[in-house]
N, C-alpha and C positions, 0 to 999 in steps of 0.2 A: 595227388599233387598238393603241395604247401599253399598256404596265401601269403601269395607276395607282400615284405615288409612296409611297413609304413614310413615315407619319409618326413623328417620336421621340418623340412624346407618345401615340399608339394603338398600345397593345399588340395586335399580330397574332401568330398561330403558323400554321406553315405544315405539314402532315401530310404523308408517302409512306407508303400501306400502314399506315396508324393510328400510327405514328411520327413524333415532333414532328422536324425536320429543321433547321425555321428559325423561331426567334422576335425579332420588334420591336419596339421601345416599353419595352428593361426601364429601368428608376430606378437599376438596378445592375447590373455585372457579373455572368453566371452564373456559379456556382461550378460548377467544373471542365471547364467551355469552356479551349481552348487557348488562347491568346495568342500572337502572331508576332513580337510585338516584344521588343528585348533591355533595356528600362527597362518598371518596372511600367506595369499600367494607370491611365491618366489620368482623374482624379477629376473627375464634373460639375461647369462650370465652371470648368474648369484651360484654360490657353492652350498649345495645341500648331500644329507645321505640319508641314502635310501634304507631302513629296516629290516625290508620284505624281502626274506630269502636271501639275506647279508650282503644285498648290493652293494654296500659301501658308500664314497662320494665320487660324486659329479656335479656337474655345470649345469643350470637349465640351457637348453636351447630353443623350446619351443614349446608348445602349445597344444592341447586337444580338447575335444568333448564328447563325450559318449553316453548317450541318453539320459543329459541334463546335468552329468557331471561335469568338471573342470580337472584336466589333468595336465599334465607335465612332461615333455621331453627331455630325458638325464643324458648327456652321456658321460658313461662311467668311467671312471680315473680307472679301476682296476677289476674288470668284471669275471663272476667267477666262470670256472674252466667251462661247466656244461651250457653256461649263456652263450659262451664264444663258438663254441662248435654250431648251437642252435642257430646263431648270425652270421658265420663265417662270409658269406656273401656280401653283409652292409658293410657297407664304408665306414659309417661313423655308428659306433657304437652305442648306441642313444635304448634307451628303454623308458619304456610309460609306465608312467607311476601315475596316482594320485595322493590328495592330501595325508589322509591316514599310511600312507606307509612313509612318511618320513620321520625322521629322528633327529634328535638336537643334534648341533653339528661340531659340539663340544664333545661329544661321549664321543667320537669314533677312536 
């Protein structure tokens, strides 16, 4: 059985040992989660593209963190074919990124 997708609008935390590890669904960036990327983080609703595995561009919508990272909710203007089979079920086609897999948003 799969594990059910993450939504950007349900805030989840994820515990090890009574320690939060991983949280989903923030509105905002956590303060003092790392960041990977070398331009700030991208504001809800700001248009970015993704690098990794030629996601393309999308929107932020939201927020994550995963053991002290800072990441991103995209959803994609145009996502490739085996992502959509992978998601067919989510409504909103959103994918987590972090900082390093994004790309200036001149080159696409």
């Amino acid at each position: 059985m799969s594990e059910p997708r993450r939504n950007h609008e349900q805030y989840e935390v994820v515990k090890k040992d009574g320690v939060i590890v991983c949280e989903y669904g923030l509105t905002a960036p956590r303060k003092g989660a790392k960041w990977s990327g070398n331009r700030p983080i991208p504001k809800r609703g700001e248009r970015v593209r993704i690098t990794m595995n030629k996601f393309g561009t999308g929107i932020v919508r939201g927020y994550f963190v995963e053991h002290g990272y800072q990441g991103i909710y995209v959803e994609l203007d145009n996502p490739p074919k085996w992502y959509l089979k992978q998601t067919a079920d989510d409504p909103c086609v959103c994918g987590l990124f972090f900082g390093v897999d994004l790309g200036e948003l001149q080159d696409a």
